[in-house]
PALO-150162 format. One record per residue (C-alpha): residue number from 1; residue in three letters; x, y, z. Coordinates in steps of 0.1 Angstrom, whole numbers, plus 5000, padded with zeros to 4 digits. Layout:
NUM	ALA	X	Y	Z
...
This chain:
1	UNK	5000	5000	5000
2	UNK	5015	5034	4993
3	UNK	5006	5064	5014
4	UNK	5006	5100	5006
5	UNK	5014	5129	5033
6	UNK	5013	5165	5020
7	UNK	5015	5194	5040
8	UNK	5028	5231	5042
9	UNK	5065	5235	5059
10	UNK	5059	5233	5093
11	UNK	5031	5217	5095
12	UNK	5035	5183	5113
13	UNK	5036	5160	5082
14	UNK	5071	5144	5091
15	UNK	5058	5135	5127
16	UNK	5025	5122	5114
17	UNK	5043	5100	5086
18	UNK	5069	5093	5113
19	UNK	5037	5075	5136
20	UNK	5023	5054	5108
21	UNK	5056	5037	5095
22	UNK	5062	5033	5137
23	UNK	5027	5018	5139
24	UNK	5039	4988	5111
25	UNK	5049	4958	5125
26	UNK	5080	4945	5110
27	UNK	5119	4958	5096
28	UNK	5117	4997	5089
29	UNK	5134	5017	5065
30	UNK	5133	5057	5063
31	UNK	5149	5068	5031
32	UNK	5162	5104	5033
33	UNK	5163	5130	5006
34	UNK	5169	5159	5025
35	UNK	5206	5173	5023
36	UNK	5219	5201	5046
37	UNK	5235	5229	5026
38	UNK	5233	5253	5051
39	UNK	5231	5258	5091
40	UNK	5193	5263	5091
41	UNK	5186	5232	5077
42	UNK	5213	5211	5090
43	UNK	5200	5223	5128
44	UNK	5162	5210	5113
45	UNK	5175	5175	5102
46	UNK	5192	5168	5134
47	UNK	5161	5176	5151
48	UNK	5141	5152	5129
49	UNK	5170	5126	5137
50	UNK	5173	5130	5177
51	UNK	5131	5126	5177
52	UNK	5135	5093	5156
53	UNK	5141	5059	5169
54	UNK	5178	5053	5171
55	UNK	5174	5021	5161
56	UNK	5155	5030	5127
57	UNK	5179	5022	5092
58	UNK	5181	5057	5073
59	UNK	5196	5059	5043
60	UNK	5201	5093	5024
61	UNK	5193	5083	4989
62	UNK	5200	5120	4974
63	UNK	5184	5119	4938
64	UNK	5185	5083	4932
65	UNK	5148	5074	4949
66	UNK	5141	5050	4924
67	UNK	5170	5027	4930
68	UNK	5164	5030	4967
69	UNK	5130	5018	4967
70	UNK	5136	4988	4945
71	UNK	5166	4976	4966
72	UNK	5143	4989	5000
73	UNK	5114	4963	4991
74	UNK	5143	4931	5004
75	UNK	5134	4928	5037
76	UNK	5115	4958	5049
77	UNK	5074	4959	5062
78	UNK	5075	4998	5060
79	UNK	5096	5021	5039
80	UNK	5093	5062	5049
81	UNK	5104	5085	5017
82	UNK	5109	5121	5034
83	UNK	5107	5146	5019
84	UNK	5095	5141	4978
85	UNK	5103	5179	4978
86	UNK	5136	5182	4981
87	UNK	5145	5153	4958
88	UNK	5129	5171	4933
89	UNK	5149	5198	4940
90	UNK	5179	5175	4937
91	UNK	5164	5162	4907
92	UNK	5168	5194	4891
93	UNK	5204	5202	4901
94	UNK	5218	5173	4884
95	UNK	5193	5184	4851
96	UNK	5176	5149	4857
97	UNK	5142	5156	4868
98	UNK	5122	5142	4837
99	UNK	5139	5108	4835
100	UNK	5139	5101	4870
101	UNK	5105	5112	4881
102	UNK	5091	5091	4854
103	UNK	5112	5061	4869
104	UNK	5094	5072	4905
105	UNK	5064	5073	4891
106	UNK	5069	5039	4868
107	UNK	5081	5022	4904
108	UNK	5047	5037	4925
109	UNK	5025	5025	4895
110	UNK	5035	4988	4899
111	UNK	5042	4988	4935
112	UNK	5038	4959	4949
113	UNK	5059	4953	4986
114	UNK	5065	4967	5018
115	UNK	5041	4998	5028
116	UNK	5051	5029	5013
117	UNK	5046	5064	5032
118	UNK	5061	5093	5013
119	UNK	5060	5129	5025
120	UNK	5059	5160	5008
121	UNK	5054	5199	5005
122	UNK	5019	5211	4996
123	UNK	5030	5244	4976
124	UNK	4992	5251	4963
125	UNK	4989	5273	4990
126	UNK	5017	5296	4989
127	UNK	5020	5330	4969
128	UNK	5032	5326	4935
129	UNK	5072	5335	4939
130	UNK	5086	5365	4918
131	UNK	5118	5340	4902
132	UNK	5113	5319	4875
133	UNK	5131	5291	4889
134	UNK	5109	5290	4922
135	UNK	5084	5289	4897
136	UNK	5093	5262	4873
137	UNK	5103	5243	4907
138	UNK	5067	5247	4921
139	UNK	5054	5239	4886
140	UNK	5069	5206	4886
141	UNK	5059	5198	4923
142	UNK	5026	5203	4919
143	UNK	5025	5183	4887
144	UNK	5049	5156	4907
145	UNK	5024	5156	4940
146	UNK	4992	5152	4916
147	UNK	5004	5122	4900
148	UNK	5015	5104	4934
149	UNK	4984	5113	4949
150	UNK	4965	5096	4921
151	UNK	4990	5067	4924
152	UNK	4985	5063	4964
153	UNK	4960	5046	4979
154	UNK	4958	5064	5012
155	UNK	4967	5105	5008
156	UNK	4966	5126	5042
157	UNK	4967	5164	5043
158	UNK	4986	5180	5076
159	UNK	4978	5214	5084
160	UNK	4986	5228	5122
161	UNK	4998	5195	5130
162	UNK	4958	5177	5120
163	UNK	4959	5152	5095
164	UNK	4925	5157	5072
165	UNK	4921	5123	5054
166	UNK	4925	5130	5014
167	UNK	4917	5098	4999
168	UNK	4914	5065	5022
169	UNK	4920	5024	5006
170	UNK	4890	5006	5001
171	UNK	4895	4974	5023
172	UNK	4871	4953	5002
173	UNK	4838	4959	4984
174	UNK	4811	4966	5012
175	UNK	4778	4946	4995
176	UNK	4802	4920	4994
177	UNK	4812	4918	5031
């Protein structure tokens, strides 16, 4: 089953995926995109760390997602992709956005393994930014968060730290139960 979990920065998204991959029973994996290239955000990932089980596996995949999750489905119940954001913005640095965010996307269309919860930014909200690479960024987030949504089976919007249920998994056909 994959999982969606959008939200605004700030908003309690990582700590809400963060509960459902501890609520799995079974060998966890959280795959890290995020990459510290400056004080700010180095201080905000070792404040995600120290609130994380320091017995959790984390790997920092950087751009290469798609090869993370296939070799993440050996031996793993749950599998935590924070954030979808940034890789995309990682994506875009090394000028390899289209191919490998069809290869996501290709990957979440035939999933088929552990459960899948992946996190990211919900931009739809925020002004439109004056640059046109913050635009062209946003752009392609949007277009990337639409098409996992419509992939996931579960999706989960976070907004003051509240989860509002997008889209919940149909757990068999009710006039059959």
């Amino acid at each position: 089953m994959i999982t969606f979990v959008i939200g605004g920065n700030k908003s309690g998204k990582s700590d809400f995926a963060m509960n459902m991959l501890e609520r799995v029973d079974g060998p966890k994996l959280f795959l890290a995109t995020g990459q510290a290239k400056d004080m700010s955000f180095r201080k905000q990932i070792a404040r995600h760390r120290d609130r994380r089980d320091p017995a959790l596996p984390v790997v920092e995949v950087g751009w290469d997602l798609p090869r993370a999750l296939l070799e993440a489905k050996k031996g793993h119940a749950a599998v935590l992709v924070d954030s979808l954001d940034f890789w995309l913005y990682l994506c875009m640095q090394e000028q390899r956005e289209a191919d490998l965010t069809q290869a996501l996307l290709d990957i979440l269309a035939s999933w088929s393994g552990p459960e899948l919860i992946l996190v990211s930014c919900e931009i739809g909200f925020s002004p439109l930014p004056g640059s046109s690479e913050a635009r062209t960024f946003l752009k392609k987030l949007g277009r990337l968060n639409q098409a996992v949504a419509a992939l996931a089976h579960e999706a989960h919007l976070v907004v003051a730290g509240l989860p509002l249920a997008l889209k919940k998994a149909e757990h068999g056909d009710p006039e059959t139960d």
